[in-house]
MIMI-579773 format. One line per 8 residues: their letters; for each residue x, y, z of N, C-alpha, C. Coordinates in steps of 0.02 Angstrom, whole numbers. Atoms other than C-alpha are relative to their C-alpha. Layout:
a> X/Y/Z/X/Y/Z/X/Y/Z; ...
This chain:
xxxxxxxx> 49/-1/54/17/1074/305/-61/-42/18; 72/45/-39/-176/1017/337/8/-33/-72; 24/28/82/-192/901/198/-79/-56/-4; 76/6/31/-385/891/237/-21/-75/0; 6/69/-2/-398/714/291/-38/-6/67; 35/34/-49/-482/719/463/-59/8/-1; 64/-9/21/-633/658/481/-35/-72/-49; 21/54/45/-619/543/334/43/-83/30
xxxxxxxx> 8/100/-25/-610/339/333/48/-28/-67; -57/18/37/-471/238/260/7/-77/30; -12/60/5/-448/54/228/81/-14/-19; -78/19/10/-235/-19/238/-11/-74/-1; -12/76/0/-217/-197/189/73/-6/-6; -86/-6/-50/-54/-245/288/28/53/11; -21/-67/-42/-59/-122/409/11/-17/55; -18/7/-83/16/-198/572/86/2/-12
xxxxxxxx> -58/-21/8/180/-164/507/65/38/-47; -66/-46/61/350/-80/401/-48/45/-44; 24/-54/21/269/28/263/-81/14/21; 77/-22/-25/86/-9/314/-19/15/64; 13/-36/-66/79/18/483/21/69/-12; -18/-87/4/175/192/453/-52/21/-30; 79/-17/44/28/216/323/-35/20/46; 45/7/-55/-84/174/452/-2/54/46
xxxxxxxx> 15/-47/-37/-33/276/579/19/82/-36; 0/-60/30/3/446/456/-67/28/18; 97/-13/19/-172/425/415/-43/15/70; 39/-8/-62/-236/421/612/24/67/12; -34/-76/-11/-108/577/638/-32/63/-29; 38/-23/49/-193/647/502/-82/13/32; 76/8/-19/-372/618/594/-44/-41/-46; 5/37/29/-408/484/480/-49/-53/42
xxxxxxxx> 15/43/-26/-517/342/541/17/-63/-33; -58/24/23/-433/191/510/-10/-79/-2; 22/67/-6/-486/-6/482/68/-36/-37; -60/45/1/-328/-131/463/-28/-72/-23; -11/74/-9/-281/-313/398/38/-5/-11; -39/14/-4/-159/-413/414/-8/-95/10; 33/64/-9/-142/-612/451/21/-9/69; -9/8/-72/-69/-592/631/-61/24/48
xxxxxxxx> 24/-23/-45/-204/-589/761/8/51/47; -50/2/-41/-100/-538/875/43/74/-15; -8/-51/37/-25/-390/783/-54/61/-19; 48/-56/18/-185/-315/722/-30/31/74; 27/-46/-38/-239/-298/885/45/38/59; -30/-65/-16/-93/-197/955/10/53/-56; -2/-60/68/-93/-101/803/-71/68/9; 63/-17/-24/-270/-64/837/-5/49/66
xxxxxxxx> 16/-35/-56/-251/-17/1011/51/88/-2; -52/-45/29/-94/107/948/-38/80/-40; 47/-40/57/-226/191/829/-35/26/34; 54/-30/-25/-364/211/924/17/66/52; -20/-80/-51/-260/316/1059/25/57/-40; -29/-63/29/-205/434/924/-83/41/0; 57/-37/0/-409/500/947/-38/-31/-50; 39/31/78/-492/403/791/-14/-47/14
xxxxxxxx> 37/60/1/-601/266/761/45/-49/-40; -48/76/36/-482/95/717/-43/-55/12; 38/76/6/-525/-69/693/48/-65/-46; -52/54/45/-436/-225/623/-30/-70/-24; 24/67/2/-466/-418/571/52/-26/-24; -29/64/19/-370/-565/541/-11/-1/-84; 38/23/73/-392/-586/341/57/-39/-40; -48/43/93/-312/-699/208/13/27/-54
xxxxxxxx> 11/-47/58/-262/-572/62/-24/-53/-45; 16/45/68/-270/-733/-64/-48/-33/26; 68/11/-7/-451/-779/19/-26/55/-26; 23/-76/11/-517/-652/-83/-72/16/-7; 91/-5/-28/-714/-692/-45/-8/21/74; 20/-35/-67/-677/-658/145/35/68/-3; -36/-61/7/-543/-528/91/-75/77/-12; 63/-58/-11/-703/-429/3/-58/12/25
xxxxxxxx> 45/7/-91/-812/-476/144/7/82/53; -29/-39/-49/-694/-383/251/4/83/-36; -5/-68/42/-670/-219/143/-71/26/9; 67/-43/-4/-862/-194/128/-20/5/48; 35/7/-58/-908/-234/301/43/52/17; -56/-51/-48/-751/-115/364/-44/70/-27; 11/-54/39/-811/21/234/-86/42/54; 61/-21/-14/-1001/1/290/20/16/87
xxxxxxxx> -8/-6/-68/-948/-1/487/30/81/-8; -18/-71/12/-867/174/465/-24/42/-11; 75/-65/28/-1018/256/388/34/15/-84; -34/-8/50/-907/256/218/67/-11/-8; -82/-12/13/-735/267/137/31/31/-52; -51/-46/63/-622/388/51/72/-11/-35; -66/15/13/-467/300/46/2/-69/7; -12/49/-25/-394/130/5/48/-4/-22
xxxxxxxx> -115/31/42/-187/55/6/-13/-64/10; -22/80/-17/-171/-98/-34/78/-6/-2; -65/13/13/6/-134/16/19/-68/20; -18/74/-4/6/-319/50/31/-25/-52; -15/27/50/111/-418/-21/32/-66/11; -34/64/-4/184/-599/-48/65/-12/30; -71/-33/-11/361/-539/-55/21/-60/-38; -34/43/5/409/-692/-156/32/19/-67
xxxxxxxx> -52/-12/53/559/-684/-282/10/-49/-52; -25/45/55/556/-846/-372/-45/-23/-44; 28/9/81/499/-892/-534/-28/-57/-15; 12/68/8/449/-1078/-502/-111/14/-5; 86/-7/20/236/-1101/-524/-18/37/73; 37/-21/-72/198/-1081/-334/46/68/16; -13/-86/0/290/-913/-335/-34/67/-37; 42/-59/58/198/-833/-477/-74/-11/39
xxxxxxxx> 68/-4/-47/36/-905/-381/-1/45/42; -13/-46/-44/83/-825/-225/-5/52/-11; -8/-62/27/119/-663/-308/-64/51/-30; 74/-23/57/-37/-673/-417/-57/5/58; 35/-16/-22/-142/-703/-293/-10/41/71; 5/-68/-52/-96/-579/-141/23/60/-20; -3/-68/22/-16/-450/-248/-49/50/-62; 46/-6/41/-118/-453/-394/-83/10/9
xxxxxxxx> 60/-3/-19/-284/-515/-356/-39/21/53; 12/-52/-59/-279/-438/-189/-36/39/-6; 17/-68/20/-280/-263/-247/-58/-13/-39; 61/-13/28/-402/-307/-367/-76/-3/33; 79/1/-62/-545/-376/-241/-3/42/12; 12/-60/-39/-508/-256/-133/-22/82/-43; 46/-62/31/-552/-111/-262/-56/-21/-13; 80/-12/35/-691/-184/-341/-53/-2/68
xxxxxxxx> 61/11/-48/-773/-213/-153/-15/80/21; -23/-80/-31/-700/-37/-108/-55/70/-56; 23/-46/31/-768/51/-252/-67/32/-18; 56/0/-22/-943/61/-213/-4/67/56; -3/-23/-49/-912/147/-75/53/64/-17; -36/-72/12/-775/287/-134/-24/-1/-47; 23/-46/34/-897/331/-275/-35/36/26; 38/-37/-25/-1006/367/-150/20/80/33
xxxxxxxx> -31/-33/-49/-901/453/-38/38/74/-55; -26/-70/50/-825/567/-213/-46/36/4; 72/-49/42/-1010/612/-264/-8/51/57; 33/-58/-74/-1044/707/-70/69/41/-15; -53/-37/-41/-841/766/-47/29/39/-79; -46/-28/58/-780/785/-240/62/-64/0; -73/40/2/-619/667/-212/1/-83/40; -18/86/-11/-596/480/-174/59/-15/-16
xxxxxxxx> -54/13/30/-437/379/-195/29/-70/26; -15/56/-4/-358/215/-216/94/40/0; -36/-17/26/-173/213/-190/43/-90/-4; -26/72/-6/-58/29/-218/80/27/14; -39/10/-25/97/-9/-129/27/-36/-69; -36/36/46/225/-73/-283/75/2/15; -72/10/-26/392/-83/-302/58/15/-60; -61/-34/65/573/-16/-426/3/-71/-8
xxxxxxxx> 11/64/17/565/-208/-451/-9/-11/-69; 47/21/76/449/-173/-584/30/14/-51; -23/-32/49/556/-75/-682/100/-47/-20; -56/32/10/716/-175/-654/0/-82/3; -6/85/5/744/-362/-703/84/-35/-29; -59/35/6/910/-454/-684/-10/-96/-6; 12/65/-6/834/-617/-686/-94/-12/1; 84/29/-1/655/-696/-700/-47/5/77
xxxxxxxx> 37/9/-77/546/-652/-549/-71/13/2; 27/2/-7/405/-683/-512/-59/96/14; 12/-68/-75/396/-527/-363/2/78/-63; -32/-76/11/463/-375/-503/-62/-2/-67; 53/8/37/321/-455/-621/-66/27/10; 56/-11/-42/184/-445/-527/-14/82/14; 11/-56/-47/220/-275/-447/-12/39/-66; 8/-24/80/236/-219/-655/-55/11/-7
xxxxxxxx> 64/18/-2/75/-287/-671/-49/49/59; 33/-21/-61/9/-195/-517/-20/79/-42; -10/-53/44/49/-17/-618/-33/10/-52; 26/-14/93/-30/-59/-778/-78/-7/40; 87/-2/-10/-210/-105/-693/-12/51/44; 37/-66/-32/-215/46/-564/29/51/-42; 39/-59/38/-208/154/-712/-49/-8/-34; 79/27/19/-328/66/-795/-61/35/52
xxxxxxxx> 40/2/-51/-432/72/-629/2/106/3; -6/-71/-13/-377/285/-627/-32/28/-91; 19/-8/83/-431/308/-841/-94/-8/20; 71/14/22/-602/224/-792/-41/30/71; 27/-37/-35/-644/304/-639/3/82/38; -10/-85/-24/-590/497/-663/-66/24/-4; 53/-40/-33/-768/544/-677/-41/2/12; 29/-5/-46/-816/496/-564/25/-4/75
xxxxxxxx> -55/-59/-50/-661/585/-455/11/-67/45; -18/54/-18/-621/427/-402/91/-39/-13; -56/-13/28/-430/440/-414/51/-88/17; -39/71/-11/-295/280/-407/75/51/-20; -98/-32/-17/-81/309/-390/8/-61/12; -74/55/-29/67/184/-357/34/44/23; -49/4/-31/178/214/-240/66/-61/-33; -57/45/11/375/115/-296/41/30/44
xxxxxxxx> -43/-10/-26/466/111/-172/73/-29/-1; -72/12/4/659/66/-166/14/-39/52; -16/22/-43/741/-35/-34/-29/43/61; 37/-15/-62/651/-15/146/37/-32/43; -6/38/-44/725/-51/293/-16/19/79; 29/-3/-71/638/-92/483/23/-37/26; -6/65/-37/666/-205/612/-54/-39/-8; 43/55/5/604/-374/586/-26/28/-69
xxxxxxxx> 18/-5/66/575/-323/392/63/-57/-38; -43/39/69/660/-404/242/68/9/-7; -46/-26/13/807/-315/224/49/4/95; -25/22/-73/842/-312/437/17/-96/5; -18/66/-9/836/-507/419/81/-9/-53; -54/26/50/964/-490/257/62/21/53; -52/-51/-78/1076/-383/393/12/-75/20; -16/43/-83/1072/-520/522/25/-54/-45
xxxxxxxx> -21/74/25/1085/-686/395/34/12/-60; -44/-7/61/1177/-615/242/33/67/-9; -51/-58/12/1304/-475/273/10/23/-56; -43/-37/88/1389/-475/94/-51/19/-42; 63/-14/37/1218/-454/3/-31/59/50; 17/-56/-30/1157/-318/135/50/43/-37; -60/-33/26/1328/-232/107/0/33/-80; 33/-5/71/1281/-245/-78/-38/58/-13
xxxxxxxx> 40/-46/-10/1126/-162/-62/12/54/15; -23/-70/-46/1178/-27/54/31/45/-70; -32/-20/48/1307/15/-93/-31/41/-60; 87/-33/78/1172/27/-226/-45/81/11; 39/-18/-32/1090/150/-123/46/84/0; -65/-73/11/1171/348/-182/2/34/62; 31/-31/-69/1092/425/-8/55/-30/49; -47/25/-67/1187/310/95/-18/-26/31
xxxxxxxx> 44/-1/-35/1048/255/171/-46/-71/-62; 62/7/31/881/150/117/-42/21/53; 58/-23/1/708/210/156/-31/-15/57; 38/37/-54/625/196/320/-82/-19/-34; 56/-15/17/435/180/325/-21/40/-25; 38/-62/3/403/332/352/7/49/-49; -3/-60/56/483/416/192/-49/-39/-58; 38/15/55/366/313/96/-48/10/16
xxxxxxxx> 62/-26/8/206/326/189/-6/84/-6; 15/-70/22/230/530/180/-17/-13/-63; 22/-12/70/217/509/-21/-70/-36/-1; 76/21/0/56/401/-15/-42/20/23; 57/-28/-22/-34/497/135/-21/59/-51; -5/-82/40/11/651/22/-48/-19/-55; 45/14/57/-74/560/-144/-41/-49/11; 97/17/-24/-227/503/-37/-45/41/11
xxxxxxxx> 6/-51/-34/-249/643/12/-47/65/-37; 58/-41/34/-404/796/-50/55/40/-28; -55/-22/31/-226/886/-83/29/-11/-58; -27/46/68/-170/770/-230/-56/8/-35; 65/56/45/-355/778/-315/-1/22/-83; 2/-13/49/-293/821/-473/47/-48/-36; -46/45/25/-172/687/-482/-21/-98/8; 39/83/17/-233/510/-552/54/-35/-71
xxxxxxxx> -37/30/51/-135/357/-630/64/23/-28; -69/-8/0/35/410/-588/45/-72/29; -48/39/-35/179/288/-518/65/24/23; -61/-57/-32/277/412/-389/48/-72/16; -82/61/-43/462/308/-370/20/34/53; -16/-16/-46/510/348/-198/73/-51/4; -46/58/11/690/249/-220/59/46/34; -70/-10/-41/825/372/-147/47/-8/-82
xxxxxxxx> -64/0/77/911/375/-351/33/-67/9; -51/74/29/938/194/-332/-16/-39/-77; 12/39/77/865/153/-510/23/56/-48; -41/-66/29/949/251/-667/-62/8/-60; 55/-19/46/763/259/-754/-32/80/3; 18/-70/4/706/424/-827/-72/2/0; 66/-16/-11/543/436/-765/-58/45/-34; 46/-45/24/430/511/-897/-47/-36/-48
């Protein structure tokens, strides 16, 4: 299926690895041109070099998500270096679980306030890019977190929170075809991710997990960036201010 993406320019915040790198490179596969951050030097620029040989214009930087004056520095300068932009994921995230002050900080300010810089620098630039093509699109990296709470967290708060302002952000910019989505994904697991470390340092809680999990399985990258390239995509442009769960039937919520 062409899903009408090459050609165009796409911003991933934490894209040198697990769901954003897969992002990342969909989108180059795709013929996507492709600007990255991350906070590993070192990372972005094999990520970078990875990209560029798929035929497309890449590019990366070092950025601080919770610097969020160089964060939207970096977004507009990436956007303007490209000649425009039609697409942005923010899928960075803190990853932190606990409920103490400096966890909800953390949370607030790379999951929360993140995404928000990064649209309002972004959105300049995919109105432009709707008004010539018809379609623009924001999509956010969240998480079944949001919907399930066994305890006070910070991490399932936040990502809640993430849901309620990119529909906001999809209500106030349908027309001007300027579309926004969540992605929730379910347990992920990569090497050297979250869930590979629970493997190696906490068996009985992996084990756990695994269990939870009806497939048998959890989620590589790559079954999550397919649903986001798909609703970035000129293919999706009728669909704004949804929250697709990509979970594998590990949550027992009726999605409507």
């Amino acid at each position: 299926m062409d899903l009408q993406l090459k050609g165009k320019n796409a911003i991933v915040l934490g894209g040198t690895r697990g769901i954003g790198r897969a992002i990342a490179e969909e989108l180059a596969d795709e013929g996507c041109n492709v600007a990255i951050c991350a906070r590993n030097d070192g990372q972005i620029r094999e990520a970078v070099e990875k990209l560029s040989a798929k035929g497309v214009s890449a590019s990366g930087a070092a950025v601080d998500i919770a610097d969020h004056e160089a964060l939207g520095a970096w977004v507009a300068a990436s956007a303007q270096a490209m000649g425009g932009l039609d697409i942005l994921v923010s899928n960075a995230s803190a990853l932190v679980q606990g409920a103490d002050a400096a966890s909800w900080q953390k949370m607030l300010d790379v999951d929360m306030l993140g995404a928000v810089t990064a649209v309002d620098a972004a959105l300049p630039f995919l109105k432009e890019a709707a008004a010539k093509t018809g379609d623009a699109s924001i999509v956010a990296i969240s998480s079944v977190s949001s919907v399930n709470s066994d305890s006070p967290s910070s991490y399932g708060a936040m990502k809640a929170a993430l849901i309620h302002y990119m529909r906001g952000v999809a209500k106030s910019q349908a027309s001007a075809h300027v579309r926004a989505n969540v992605v929730s994904p379910g347990t992920v697991y990569f090497k050297g991710g979250v869930w590979h470390m629970v493997e190696e340092n906490m068996p009985e809680m992996f084990e756990n997990a695994m269990s939870r999990n009806p497939t048998g399985r959890m989620a590589a990258p790559e079954d999550i960036s397919h649903a986001t390239v798909f609703l970035a995509s000129p293919l999706s442009s009728f669909t704004t201010g949804i929250n697709m769960v990509v979970d594998g039937a590990i949550t027992n919520r009726v999605n409507f």
